[in-house]
ZAMARGU-4260 file (C-alpha; in steps of 0.2 Angstrom, whole numbers, plus 5000, padded with zeros to 4 digits):
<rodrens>
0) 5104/4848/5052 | 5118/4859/5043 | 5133/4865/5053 | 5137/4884/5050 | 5154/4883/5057
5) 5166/4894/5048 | 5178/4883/5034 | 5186/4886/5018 | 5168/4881/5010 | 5158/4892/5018
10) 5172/4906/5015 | 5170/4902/4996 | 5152/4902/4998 | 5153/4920/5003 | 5161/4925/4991
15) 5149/4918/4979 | 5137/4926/4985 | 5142/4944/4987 | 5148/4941/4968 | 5131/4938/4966
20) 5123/4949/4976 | 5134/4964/4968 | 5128/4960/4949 | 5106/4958/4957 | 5112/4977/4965
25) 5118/4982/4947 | 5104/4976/4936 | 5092/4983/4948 | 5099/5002/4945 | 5102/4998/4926
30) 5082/4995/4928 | 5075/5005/4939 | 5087/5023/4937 | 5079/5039/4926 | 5058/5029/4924
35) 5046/5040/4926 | 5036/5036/4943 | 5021/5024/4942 | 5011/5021/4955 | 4997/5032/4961
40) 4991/5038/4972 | 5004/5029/4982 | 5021/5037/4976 | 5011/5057/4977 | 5007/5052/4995
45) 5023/5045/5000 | 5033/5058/4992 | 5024/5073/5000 | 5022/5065/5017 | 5042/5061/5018
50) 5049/5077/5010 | 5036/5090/5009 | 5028/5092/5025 | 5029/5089/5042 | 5030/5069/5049
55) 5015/5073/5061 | 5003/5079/5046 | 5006/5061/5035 | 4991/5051/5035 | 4998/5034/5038
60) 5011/5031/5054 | 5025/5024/5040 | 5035/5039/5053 | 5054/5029/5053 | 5052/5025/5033
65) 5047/5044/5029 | 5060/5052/5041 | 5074/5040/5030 | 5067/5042/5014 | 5069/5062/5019
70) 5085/5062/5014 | 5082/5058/4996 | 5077/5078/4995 | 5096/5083/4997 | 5096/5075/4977
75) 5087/5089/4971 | 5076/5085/4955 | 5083/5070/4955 | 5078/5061/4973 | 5066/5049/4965
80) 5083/5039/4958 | 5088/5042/4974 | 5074/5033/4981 | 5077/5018/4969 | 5094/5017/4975
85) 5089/5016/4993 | 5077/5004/4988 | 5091/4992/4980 | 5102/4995/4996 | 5089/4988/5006
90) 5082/4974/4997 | 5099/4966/4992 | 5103/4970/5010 | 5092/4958/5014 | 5103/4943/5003
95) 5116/4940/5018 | 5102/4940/5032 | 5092/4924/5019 | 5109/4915/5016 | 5110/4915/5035
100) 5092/4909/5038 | 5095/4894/5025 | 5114/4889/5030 | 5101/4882/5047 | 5095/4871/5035
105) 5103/4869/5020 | 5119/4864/5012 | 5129/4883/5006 | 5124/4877/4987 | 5106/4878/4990
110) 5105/4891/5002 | 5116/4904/4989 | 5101/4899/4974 | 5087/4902/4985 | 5094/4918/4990
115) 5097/4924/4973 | 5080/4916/4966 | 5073/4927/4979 | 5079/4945/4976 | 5078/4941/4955
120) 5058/4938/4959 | 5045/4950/4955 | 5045/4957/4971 | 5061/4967/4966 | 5047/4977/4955
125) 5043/4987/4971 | 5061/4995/4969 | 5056/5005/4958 | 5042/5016/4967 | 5044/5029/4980
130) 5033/5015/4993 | 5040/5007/5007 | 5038/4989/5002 | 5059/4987/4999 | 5062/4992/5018
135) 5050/4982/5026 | 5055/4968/5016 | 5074/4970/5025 | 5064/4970/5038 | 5057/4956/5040
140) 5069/4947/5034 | 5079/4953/5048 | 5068/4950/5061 | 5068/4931/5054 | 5085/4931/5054
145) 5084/4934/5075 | 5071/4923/5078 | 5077/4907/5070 | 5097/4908/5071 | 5100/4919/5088
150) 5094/4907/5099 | 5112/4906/5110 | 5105/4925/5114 | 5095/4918/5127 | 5077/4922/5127
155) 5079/4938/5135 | 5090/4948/5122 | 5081/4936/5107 | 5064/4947/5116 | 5072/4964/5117
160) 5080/4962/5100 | 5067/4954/5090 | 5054/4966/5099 | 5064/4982/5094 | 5062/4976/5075
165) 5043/4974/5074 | 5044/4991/5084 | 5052/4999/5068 | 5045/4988/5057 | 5029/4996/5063
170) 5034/5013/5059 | 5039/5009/5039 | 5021/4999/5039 | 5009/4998/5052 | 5005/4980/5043
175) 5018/4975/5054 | 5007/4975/5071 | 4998/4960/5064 | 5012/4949/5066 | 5014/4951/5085
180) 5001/4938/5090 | 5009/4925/5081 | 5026/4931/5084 | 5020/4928/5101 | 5011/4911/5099
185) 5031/4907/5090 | 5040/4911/5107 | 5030/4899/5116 | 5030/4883/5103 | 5052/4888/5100
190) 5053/4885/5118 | 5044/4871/5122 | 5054/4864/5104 | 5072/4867/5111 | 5069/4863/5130
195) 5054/4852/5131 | 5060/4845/5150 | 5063/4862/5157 | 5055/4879/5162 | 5048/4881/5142
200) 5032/4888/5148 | 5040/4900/5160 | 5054/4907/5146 | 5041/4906/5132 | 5030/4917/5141
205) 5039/4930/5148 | 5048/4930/5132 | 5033/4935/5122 | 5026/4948/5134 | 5045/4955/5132
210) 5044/4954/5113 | 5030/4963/5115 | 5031/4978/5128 | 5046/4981/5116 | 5039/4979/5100
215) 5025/4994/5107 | 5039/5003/5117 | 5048/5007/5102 | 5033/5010/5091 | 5027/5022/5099
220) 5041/5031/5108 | 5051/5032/5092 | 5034/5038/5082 | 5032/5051/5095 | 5050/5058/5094
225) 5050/5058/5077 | 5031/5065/5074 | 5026/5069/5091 | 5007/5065/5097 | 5000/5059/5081
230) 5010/5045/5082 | 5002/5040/5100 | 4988/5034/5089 | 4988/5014/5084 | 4984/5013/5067
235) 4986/5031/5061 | 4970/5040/5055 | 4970/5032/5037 | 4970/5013/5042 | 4959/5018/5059
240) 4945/5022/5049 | 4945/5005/5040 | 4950/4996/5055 | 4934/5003/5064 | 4924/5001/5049
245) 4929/4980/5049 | 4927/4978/5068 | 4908/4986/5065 | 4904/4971/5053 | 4896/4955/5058
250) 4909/4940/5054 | 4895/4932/5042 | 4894/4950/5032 | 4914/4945/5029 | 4911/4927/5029
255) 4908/4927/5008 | 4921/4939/5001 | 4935/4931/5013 | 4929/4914/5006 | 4931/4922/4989
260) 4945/4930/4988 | 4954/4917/5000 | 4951/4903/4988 | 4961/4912/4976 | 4976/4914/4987
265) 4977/4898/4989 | 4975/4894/4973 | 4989/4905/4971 | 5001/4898/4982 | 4996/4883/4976
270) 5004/4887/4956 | 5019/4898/4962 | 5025/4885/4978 | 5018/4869/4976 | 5033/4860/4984
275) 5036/4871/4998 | 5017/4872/5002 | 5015/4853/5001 | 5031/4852/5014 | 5025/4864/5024
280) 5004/4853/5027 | 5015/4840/5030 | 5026/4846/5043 | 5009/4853/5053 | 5000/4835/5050
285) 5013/4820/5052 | 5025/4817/5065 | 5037/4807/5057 | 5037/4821/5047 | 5046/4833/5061
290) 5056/4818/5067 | 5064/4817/5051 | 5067/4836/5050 | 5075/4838/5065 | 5073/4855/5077
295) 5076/4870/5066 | 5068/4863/5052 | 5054/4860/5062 | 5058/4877/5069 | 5058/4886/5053
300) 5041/4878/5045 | 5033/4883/5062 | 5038/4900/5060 | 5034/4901/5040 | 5017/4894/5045
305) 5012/4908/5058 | 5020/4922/5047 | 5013/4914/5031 | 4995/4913/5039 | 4995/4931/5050
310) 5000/4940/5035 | 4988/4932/5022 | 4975/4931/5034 | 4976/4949/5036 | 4977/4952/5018
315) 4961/4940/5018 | 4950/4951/5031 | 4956/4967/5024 | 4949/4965/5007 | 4934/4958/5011
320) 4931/4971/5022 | 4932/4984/5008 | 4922/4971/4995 | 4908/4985/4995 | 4919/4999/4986
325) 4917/4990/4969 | 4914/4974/4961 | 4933/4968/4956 | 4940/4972/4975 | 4933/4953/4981
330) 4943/4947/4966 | 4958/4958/4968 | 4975/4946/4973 | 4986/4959/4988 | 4999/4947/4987
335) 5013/4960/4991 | 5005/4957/5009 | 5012/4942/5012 | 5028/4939/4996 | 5040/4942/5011
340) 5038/4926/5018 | 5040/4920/5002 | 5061/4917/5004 | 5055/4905/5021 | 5043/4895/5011
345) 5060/4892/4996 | 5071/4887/5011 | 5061/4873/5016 | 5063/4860/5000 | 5081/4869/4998
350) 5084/4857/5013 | 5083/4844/5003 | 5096/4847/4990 | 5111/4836/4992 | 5107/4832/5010
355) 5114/4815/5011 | 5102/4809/5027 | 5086/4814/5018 | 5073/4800/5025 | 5058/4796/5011
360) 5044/4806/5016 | 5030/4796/5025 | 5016/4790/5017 | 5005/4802/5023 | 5014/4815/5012
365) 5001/4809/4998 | 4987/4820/5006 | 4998/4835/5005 | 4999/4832/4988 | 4984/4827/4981
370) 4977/4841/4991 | 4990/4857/4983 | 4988/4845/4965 | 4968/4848/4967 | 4973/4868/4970
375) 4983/4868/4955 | 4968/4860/4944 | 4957/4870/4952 | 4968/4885/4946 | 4967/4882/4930
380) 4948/4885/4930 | 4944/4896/4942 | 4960/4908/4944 | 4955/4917/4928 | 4941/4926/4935
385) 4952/4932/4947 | 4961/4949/4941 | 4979/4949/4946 | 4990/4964/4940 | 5008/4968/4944
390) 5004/4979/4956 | 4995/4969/4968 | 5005/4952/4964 | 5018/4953/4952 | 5022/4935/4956
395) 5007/4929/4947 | 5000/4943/4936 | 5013/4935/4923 | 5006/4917/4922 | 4992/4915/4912
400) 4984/4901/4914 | 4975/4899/4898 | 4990/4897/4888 | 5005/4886/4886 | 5015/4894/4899
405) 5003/4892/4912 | 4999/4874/4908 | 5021/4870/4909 | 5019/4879/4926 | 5004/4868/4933
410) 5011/4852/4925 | 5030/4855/4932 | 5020/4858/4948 | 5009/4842/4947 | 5026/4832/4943
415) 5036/4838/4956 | 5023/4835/4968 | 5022/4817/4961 | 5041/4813/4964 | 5042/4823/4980
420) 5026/4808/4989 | 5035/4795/4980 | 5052/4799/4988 | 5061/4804/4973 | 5077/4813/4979
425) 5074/4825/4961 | 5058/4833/4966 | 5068/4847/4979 | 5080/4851/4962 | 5068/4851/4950
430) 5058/4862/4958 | 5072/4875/4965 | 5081/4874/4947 | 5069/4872/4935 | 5050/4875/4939
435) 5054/4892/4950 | 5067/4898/4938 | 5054/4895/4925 | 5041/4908/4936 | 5053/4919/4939
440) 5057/4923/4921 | 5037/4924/4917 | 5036/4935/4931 | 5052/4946/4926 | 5044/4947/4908
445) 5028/4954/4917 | 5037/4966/4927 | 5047/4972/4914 | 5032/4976/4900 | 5024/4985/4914
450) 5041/4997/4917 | 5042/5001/4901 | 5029/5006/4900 | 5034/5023/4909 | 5051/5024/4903
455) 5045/5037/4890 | 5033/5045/4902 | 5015/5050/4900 | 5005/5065/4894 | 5002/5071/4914
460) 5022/5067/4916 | 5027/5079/4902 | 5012/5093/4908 | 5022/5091/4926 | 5037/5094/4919
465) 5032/5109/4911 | 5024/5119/4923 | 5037/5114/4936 | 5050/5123/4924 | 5040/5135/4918
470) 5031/5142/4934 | 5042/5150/4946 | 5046/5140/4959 | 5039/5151/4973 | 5021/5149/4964
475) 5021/5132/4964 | 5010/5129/4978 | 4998/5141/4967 | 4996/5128/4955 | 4979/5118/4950
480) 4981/5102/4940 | 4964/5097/4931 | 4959/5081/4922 | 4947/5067/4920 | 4960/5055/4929
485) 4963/5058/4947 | 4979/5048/4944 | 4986/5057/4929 | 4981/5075/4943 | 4991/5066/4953
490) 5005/5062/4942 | 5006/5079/4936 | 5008/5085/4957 | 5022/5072/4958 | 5032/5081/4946
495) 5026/5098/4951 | 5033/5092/4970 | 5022/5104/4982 | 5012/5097/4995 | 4999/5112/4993
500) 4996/5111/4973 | 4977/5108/4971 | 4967/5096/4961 | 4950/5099/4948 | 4943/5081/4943
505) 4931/5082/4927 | 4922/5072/4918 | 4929/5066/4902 | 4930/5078/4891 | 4919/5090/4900
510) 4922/5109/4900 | 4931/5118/4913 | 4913/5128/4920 | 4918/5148/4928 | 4914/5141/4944
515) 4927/5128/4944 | 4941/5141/4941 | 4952/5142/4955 | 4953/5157/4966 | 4967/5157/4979
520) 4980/5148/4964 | 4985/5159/4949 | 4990/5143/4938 | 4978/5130/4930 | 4987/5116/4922
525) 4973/5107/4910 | 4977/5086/4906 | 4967/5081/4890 | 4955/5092/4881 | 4945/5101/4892
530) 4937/5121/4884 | 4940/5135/4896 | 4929/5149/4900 | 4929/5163/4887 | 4941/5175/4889
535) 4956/5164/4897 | 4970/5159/4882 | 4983/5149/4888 | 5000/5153/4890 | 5007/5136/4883
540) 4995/5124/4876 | 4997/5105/4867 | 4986/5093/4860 | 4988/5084/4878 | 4990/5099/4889
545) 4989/5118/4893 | 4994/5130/4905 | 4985/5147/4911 | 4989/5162/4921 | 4973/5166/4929
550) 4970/5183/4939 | 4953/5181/4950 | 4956/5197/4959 | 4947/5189/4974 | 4949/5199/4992
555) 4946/5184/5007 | 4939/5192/5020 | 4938/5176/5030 | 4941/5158/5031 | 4936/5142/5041
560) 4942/5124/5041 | 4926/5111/5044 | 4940/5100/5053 | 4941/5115/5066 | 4926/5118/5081
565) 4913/5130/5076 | 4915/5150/5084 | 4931/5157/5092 | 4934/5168/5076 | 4933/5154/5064
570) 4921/5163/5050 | 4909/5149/5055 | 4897/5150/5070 | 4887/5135/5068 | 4881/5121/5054
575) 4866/5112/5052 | 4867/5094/5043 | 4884/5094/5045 | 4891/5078/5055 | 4907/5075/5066
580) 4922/5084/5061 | 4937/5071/5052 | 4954/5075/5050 | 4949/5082/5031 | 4932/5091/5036
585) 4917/5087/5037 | 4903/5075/5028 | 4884/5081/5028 | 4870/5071/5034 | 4854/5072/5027
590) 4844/5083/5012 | 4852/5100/5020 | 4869/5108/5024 | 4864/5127/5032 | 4881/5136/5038
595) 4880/5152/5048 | 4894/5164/5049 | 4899/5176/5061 | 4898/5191/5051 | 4886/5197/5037
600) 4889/5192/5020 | 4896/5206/5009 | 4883/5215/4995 | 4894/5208/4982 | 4898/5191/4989
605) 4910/5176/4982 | 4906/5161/4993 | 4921/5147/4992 | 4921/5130/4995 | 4934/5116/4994
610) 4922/5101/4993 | 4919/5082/4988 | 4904/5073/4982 | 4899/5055/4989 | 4893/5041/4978
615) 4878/5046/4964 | 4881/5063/4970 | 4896/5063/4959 | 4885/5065/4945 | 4871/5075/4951
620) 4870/5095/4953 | 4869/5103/4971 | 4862/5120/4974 | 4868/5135/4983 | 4855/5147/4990
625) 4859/5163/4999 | 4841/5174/5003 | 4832/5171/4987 | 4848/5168/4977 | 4852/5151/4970
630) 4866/5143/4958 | 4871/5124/4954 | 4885/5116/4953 | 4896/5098/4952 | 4908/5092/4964
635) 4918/5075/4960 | 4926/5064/4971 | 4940/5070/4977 | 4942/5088/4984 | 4940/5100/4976
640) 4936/5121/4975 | 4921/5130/4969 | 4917/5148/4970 | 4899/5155/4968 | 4896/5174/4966
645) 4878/5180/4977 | 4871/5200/4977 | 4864/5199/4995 | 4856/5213/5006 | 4871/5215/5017
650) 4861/5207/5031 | 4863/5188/5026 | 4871/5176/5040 | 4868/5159/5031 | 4870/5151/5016
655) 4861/5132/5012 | 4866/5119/5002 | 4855/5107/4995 | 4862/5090/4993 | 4853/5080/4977
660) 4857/5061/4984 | 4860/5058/5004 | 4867/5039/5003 | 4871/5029/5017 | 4887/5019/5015
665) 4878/5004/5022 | 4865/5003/5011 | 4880/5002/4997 | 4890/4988/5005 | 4905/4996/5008
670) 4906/5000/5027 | 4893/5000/5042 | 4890/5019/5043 | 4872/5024/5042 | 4876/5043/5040
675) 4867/5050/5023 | 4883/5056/5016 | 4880/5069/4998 | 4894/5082/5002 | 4910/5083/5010
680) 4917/5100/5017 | 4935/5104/5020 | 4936/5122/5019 | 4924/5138/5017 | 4928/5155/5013
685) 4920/5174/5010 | 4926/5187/5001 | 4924/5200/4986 | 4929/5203/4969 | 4925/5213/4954
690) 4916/5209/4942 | 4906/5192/4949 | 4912/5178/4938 | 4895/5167/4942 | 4878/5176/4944
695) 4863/5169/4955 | 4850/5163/4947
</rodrens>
């Protein structure tokens, strides 16, 4: 195919490119500098696990992404922007590394357009967010890079090198694991390809078992030096709870949702890349096909293929495993799972362009077509009950396919399918310069609503703002955000920017109960309109936001964590209808939670909890009974604190908790766990104050 030797051309072509590659690196600043942050809980988490506590506390093993992103907090109050300009770094840096790829292939024409076409598509949206999306896009593109131009490596250091970037790729997102089998599978097929007479099965082997000693090797001795034992751990302990969760599931439990939601991925691809798609069926199925292509043509479709069908594979299992969580999640398009292999899929028909040996495609090409034209039909129909956003897929949020934009992009597909069976030398250009620029812009307009919508920031922004200025910053760990929103909550801690500010969910417009008052923070920073207890006046207060000074006068006198072994001078001795202990705490299981303590209960006694509720129990009341005291009260979703105020005999040991729903998760669909979950606890705590804030009923 196309020579990469250095000349005059290519020199110019370089120079094109960085020109080009300087003004994409400008525009996204010019975008993305000075919004407000927009994606939550995603941009909370990630902050807070990079810059506000230690790497071996985060929740997901992103280790090598959090310790680089670390850095932004040398910005001060303005590392978000520093964020996005990391961001840009990386994802423009991956312009040279796709230009490289293509020049394999392509003519230096074709190859600069696809690798601008690539970094002005909607993916560029993820720049904006405090996520990790941007670096692992460098690197993959990177690790393509090594796996289809270094073959004059030698097998050996093509292994090491390739390994060592799935290694780190794996420590910005663990994602990057699903790719080693068929990174594997590629080493065998590359070396049978490029030596078919010799020792191909030999060197294919041994090169994949060194791809992927390494790729495990740097994972985890990287992860442990950066965040020591937790990163031992495979998945982390987010993703190894949904990982165990889908490997419990029958493959016919999974077999619907996957059919679902996998239909609409390809009817996805199908709208967005109906040339490169059809190319690609083609390449699999006819062996004229390949003979025409020649070897790293052939190479780089093999690759795109096992890359293109690990990833949204993956994407494909994981959502069905997680169907059962609500209605829309079957019908939910992750297509920033798989958008990276996007810039391979545009260098396949960029081939093409202006080659002058292009041979007519064989007739088999028709099936190809017809079979992508039927997607795209089918798309027209059935892709609206789909519910694409510009989070998941920015790519296709943008084209809706019940107006006239949708229809030009399905009929440009149909057309350009039509020429490329027939042989037309047009349908490569058309579709690279006229039906993909035409996406992009939908896409871009997309994207660019959604941005700004935050360039102004929202109600939970500006009550961020202001208790971060306002409080001092020593107290703001002692700071409580509630709201109806866990999102806004979240927003809100974004801005606050400390890892220990707590959270209070309501119910819309419900009032903020005495029992609900925070007891170890001194602020409460209210979102919407929520009535206090009597007696507390804000200190600043808006139509959309207040802020309190509280004083509980609360005296601990002892503490436990549920995620902690009972005894050993923990407050708790022992629990009944509690069950295992997760990183968080612990969930109950059954009709009754009893804890006994390892000290008396105080006359006066202020029982603490920092709790959850699980399913219906979100909306029912629990009850607390000490003795022959009792008091109710609500938990929401997310954790939360609750303080209940007993007069005991000075002889109590135990308390009990009466949970109003037990639910099994299995019973609801959303994952095989036959535990009869009502009440999550993290944290208890005893102590004293004056005078009770609650009274027993």
């Amino acid at each position: 195919m196309m020579s990469t030797a250095t000349s005059p051309s290519d020199k110019r072509a370089w120079l094109v490119l960085l020109a080009g590659l300087g003004a994409v690196f400008a525009w996204l600043l010019y975008r993305n500098l000075g919004l407000h942050p927009a994606i939550f809980a995603d941009e909370w988490f990630y902050s807070k696990m990079s810059r506000l506590q230690p790497l071996n506390e985060a929740i997901v093993p992103s280790y090598l992404y959090l310790w680089l992103f670390r850095a932004t907090t040398a910005c001060g109050d303005g590392f978000l922007d520093c964020v996005r300009i990391g961001n840009a770094i990386l994802f423009v840096g991956a312009g040279p590394f796709i230009y490289l790829i293509g020049r394999k292939v392509a003519r230096p024409g074709p190859a600069i357009a696809v690798t601008l076409l690539c970094l002005l598509a909607p993916i560029n949206l993820y720049t904006a967010f405090f996520m990790p999306e941007a670096t692992y896009y460098f690197g993959f593109i990177v690790l393509s890079w090594v796996m289809l131009t270094c073959a004059t490596w030698g097998w050996m250091r093509m292994a090491l090198a390739s390994g060592a970037v799935v290694g780190m790729m794996s420590l910005v997102k663990v994602h990057a694991l699903f790719l080693l089998p068929a990174l594997c599978l590629y080493f065998v097929c590359a070396a049978w390809m490029r030596e078919p007479g010799g020792r191909w099965l030999r060197h294919g082997v041994a090169a994949a078992l060194l791809m992927l000693a390494t790729a495990l090797g740097v994972k985890f001795g990287l992860g442990y030096l950066l965040a020591g034992d937790p990163a031992l751990s495979l998945f982390g302990s987010f993703y190894s709870v949904t990982a165990d969760s889908t490997t419990k599931r029958s493959v016919l439990y999974l077999a619907f949702p996957a059919f679902v939601n996998g239909r609409g991925h390809l009817m996805v691809l199908a709208v967005l890349l109906p040339l490169p798609m059809a190319m690609l069926a083609l390449a699999l199925i006819s062996r004229r096909a390949r003979q025409q292509a020649g070897t790293e043509l052939n190479l780089l479709c093999l690759y795109t293929f096992l890359m293109l069908g690990s990833t949204a594979g993956m994407t494909v299992a994981y959502t069905a495993s997680i169907a059962g969580l609500g209605p829309l999640e079957v019908v939910r398009l992750h297509l920033r799972y798989y958008t990276f292999v996007f810039p391979l899929l545009l260098l396949i028909p960029a081939a093409l362009v202006g080659a002058r040996d292009a041979a007519r495609p064989p007739r088999l090409a028709w099936l190809p077509a017809v079979l992508v034209g039927a997607a795209l039909l089918a798309a027209l129909v059935l892709l609206p009950r789909y519910s694409p956003n510009p989070i998941d897929g920015p790519e296709i949020s943008g084209i809706h396919l019940q107006a006239w934009p949708g229809w030009v992009v399905v009929g440009s597909g149909l057309l350009v399918l039509l020429l490329w069976a027939r042989g037309n030398r047009f349908a490569a250009p058309l579709f690279l310069f006229a039906a993909l620029p035409f996406t992009l812009v939908l896409g871009g307009i997309e994207t660019s609503a959604y941005l700004r919508q935050v360039i102004p920031g929202w109600p939970a922004d500006k009550a961020g703002k202001l208790a971060r200025s306002h409080v001092p910053k020593s107290e703001h760990k002692l700071i409580t955000i509630a709201g109806d929103s866990v999102m806004d909550i979240m927003r809100a801690q974004f801005h606050i920017d400390d890892k220990d500010s707590g959270m209070l969910e309501l119910a819309k417009g419900a009032p903020i109960e005495p029992y609900q008052l925070p007891v170890r923070h001194q602020w409460l920073l209210i979102i919407g309109q929520h009535a206090l207890p009597k007696g507390l006046t804000p200190v600043v207060a808006t139509s959309d936001y207040a802020l309190v000074r509280l004083n509980s006068g609360f005296r601990s006198l002892g503490e436990a964590r549920l995620s902690q072994p009972y005894g050993g001078g923990r407050l708790l001795a022992g629990a009944q209808g509690l069950s295992i202990a997760e990183p968080w705490g612990r969930w109950s299981d059954g009709k009754h939670v009893v804890l006994h303590f390892d000290r008396p209960l105080p006359k006066q006694a202020d029982i603490i909890i920092k709790a959850q509720a699980y399913a219906d129990n979100t909306t029912l009341p629990f009850t607390m009974r000490v003795g022959g005291q009792s008091a109710s009260f609500r938990l929401s979703g997310s954790l939360q604190e609750v303080r209940l105020s007993f007069l005991t005999d000075g002889a109590q040991r135990s308390l009990t908790i009466d949970v109003p729903r037990p639910t099994a998760p299995r019973t609801l669909g959303q994952w095989p766990d036959d535990r009869e979950l009502g009440i999550g606890i993290a944290e208890v705590a005893i102590g004293t104050s004056e005078p009770a804030r609650v009274s027993a009923n």
